[in-house]
C-alpha positions in Angstrom: -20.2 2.4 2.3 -19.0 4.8 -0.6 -18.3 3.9 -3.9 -15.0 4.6 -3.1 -15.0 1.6 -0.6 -16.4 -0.6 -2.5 -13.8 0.1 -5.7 -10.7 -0.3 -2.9 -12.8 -3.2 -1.5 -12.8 -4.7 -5.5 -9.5 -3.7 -6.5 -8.0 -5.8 -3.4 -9.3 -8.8 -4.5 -8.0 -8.9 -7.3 -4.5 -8.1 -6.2 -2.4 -11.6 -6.1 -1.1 -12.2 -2.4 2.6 -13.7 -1.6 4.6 -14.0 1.6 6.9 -11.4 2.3 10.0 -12.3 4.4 9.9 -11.8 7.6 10.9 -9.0 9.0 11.4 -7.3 5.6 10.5 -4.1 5.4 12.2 -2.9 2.2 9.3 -1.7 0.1 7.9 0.5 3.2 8.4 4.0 2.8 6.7 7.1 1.8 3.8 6.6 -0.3 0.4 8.3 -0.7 -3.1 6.8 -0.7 -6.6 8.1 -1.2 -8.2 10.1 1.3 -10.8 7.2 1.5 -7.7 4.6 1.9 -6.4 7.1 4.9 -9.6 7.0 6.5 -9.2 3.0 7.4 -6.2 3.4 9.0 -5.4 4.9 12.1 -4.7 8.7 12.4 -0.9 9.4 13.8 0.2 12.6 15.0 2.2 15.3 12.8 5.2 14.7 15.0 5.1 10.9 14.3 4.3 11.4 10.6 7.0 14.1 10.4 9.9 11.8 12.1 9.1 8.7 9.8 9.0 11.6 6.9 12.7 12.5 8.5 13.6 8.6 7.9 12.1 8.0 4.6 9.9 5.8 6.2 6.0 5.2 6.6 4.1 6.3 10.3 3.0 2.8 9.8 5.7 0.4 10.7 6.4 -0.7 13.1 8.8 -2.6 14.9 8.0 -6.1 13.5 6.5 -4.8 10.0 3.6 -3.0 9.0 0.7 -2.5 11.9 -2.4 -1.9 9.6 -1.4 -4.7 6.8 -4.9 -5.9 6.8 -5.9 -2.2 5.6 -2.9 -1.2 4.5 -3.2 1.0 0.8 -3.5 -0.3 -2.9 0.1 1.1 -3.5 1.6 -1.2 -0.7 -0.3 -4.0 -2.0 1.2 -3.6 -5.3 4.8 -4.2 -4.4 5.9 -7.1 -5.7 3.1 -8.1 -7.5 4.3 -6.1 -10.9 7.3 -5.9 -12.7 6.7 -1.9 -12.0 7.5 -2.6 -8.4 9.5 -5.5 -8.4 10.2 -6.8 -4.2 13.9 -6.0 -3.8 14.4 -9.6 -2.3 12.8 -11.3 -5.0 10.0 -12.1 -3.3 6.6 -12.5 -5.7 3.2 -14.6 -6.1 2.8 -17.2 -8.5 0.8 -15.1 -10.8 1.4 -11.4 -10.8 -1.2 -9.1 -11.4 -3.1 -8.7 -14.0 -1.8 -5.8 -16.2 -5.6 -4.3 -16.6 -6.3 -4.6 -12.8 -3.4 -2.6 -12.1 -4.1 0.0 -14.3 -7.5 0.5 -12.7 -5.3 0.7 -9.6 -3.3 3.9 -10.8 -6.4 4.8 -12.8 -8.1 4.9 -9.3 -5.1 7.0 -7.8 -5.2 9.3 -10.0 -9.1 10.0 -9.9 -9.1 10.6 -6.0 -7.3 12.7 -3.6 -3.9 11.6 -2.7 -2.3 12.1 0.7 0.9 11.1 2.3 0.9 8.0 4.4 
């Protein structure tokens, strides 16, 4: 396992969970995640990453939500847990996240090679 991993592994933890609702999909779209983050997830062809691209969307979802929400990136994890990216329904944990956890999150992003979802 990189160090990499283990930071993503780290930084997940510590990211508060909530239940989005179902069926929402408003906070999916075009995002990028680290190389190591891509790596997780399945690969999906150009013409399937270019078609979701077409849509604004991500080559991830799917028809009932996101198919690799188990692994899915730091970035989607983030929605709704800050008042930075707020759920458009309202939806949110109890606590959100702690302010210095997130910024090793962005801190992270900005230290590693980005790609689009």
């Amino acid at each position: 396992m990189s160090d990499d991993d283990r930071e993503i592994d780290t930084l997940r933890k510590q990211i508060p969970s909530f239940a989005c609702r179902s069926g929402c999909h408003d906070c999916c779209g075009p995002v990028t995640a680290s190389s190591t983050e891509m790596a997780r997830l399945p690969r999906k062809s150009s013409a399937a990453r270019d078609a979701a691209l077409a849509e604004l969307s991500c080559t991830h979802l799917g028809e009932n939500g996101c198919t690799v929400y188990d692994e899915r990136p730091l970035i989607c994890r983030l929605f709704g847990t800050t008042p930075r990216l707020p759920c458009p329904n309202g939806a949110r944990p109890e606590v959100m996240i702690d302010p210095k956890v997130e910024q090793q999150i962005h801190w992270f992003a900005r230290r590693t090679r980005q790609v689009l979802v």
